[in-house]
C-alpha positions as CSV (number, residue, x, y, z in Angstrom):
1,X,16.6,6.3,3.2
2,X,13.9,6.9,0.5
3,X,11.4,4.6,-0.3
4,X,11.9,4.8,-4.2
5,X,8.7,4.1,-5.6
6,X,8.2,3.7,-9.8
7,X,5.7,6.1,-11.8
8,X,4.5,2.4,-13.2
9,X,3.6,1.2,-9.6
10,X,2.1,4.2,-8.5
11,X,-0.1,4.4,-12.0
12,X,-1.2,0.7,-11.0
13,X,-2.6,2.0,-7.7
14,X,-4.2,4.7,-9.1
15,X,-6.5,2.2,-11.5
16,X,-6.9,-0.2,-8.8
17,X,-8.2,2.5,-6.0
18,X,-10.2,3.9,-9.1
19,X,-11.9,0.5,-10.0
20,X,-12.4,-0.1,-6.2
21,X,-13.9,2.7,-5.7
22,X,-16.5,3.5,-3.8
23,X,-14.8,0.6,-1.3
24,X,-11.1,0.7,-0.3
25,X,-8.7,-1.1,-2.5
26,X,-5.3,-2.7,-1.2
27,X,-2.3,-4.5,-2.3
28,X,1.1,-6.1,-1.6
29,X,4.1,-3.9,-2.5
30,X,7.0,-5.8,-4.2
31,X,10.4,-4.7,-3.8
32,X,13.3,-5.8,-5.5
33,X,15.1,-8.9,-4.3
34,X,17.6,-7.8,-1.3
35,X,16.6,-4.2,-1.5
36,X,12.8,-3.6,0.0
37,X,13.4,0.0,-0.4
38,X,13.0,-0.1,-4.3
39,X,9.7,-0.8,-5.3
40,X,8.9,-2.3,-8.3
41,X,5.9,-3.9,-8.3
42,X,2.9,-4.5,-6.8
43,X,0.1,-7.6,-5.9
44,X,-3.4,-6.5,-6.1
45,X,-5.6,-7.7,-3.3
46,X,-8.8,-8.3,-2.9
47,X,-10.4,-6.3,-0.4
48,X,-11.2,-8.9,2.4
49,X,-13.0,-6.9,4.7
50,X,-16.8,-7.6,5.1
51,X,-18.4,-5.4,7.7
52,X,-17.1,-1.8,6.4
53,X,-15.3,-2.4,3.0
54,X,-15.8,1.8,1.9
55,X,-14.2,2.9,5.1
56,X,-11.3,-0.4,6.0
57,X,-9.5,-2.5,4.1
58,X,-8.1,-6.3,5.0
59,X,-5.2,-8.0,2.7
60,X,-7.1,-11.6,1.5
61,X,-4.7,-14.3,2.8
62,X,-4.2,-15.5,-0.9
63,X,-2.2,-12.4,-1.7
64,X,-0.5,-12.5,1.6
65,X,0.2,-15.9,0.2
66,X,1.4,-15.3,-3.2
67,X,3.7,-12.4,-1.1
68,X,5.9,-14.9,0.7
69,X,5.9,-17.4,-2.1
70,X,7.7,-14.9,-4.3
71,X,9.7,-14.1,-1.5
72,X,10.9,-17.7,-1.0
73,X,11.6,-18.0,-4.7
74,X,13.7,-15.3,-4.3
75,X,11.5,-13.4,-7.1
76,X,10.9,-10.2,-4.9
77,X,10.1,-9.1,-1.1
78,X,7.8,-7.9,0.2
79,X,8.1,-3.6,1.1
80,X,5.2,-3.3,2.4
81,X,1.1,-2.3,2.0
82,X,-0.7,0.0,0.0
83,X,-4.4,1.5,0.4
84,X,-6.9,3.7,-0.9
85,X,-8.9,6.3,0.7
86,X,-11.9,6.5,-2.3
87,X,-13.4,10.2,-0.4
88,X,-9.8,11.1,1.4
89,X,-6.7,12.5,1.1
90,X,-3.5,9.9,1.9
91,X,-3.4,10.5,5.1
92,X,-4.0,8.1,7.5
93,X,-7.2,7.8,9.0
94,X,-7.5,6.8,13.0
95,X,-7.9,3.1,11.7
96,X,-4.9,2.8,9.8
97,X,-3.3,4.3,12.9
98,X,-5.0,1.2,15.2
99,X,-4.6,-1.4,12.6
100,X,-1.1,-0.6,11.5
101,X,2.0,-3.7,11.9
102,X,4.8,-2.2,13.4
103,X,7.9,-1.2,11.5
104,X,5.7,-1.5,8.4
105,X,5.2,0.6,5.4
106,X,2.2,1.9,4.0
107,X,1.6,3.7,0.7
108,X,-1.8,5.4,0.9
109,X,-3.8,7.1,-2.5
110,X,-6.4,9.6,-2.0
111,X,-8.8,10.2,-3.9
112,X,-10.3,13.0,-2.7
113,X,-8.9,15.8,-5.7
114,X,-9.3,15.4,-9.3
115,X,-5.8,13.9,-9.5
116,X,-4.7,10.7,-6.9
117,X,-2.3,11.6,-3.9
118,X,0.1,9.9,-2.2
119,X,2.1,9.3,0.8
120,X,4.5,6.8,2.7
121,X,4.1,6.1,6.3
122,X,6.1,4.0,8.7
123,X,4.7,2.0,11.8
124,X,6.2,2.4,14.5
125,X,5.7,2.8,18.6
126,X,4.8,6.9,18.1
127,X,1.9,5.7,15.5
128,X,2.2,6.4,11.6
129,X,5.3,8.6,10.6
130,X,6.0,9.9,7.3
131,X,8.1,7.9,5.5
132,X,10.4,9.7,2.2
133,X,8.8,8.9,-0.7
134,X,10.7,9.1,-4.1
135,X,9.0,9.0,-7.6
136,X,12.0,6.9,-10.2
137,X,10.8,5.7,-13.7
């Protein structure tokens, strides 16, 4: 199955990777309650990562935090990551590939073109996979 993805969301990332830039931005995707495959939202992080913020990214616990608590409240769950590559394409870069949780999603913008990319990609014990991405409004 598709991860269904909204023009809304994917406009978010866009202006967050843009404002980031030149470091990495990186988020929280929401999905709808009981259906993680619909996402409908997003949280934006800030980038935690100190040593190499341009080239790696690192989810600050108090988004991680804000994730779950919308999850216990039932509000939303959690579907997965999102990142920006400010001087690349979305394809994953050898550190996504070591860093990534498995059975995870990622949804990665490039930045590299005059317009953002995108792509989905699934952890799993093979690496990074491309995960079906669907654009709904």
């Amino acid at each position: 199955m598709a991860l269904r993805v909204t023009r809304a969301v994917l406009d978010e990332i866009a202006l967050h990777a843009r404002a980031s830039a030149p470091h990495e931005c990186c988020g929280v995707l929401l999905g709808a309650p009981g259906d993680p495959t619909t996402v409908t939202g997003l949280l934006r992080a800030r980038n935690a990562e100190k040593r190499s913020p341009t080239e790696r990214y690192a989810v600050d616990h108090g988004t991680q935090l804000a994730a779950l608590e919308l999850e216990i409240a039932g509000e939303s769950e959690t579907a997965g990551y999102y990142h920006s590559h400010p001087r690349g394409g979305s394809e994953p870069s050898p550190t996504d590939e070591q860093e990534a949780v498995e059975d995870t999603v990622y949804v990665i913008c490039g930045l590299a073109q005059a317009e953002p990319t995108f792509a989905a990609w699934r952890s799993g014990r093979n690496g990074l996979t491309p995960e079906p991405m669907e654009i709904v409004e």
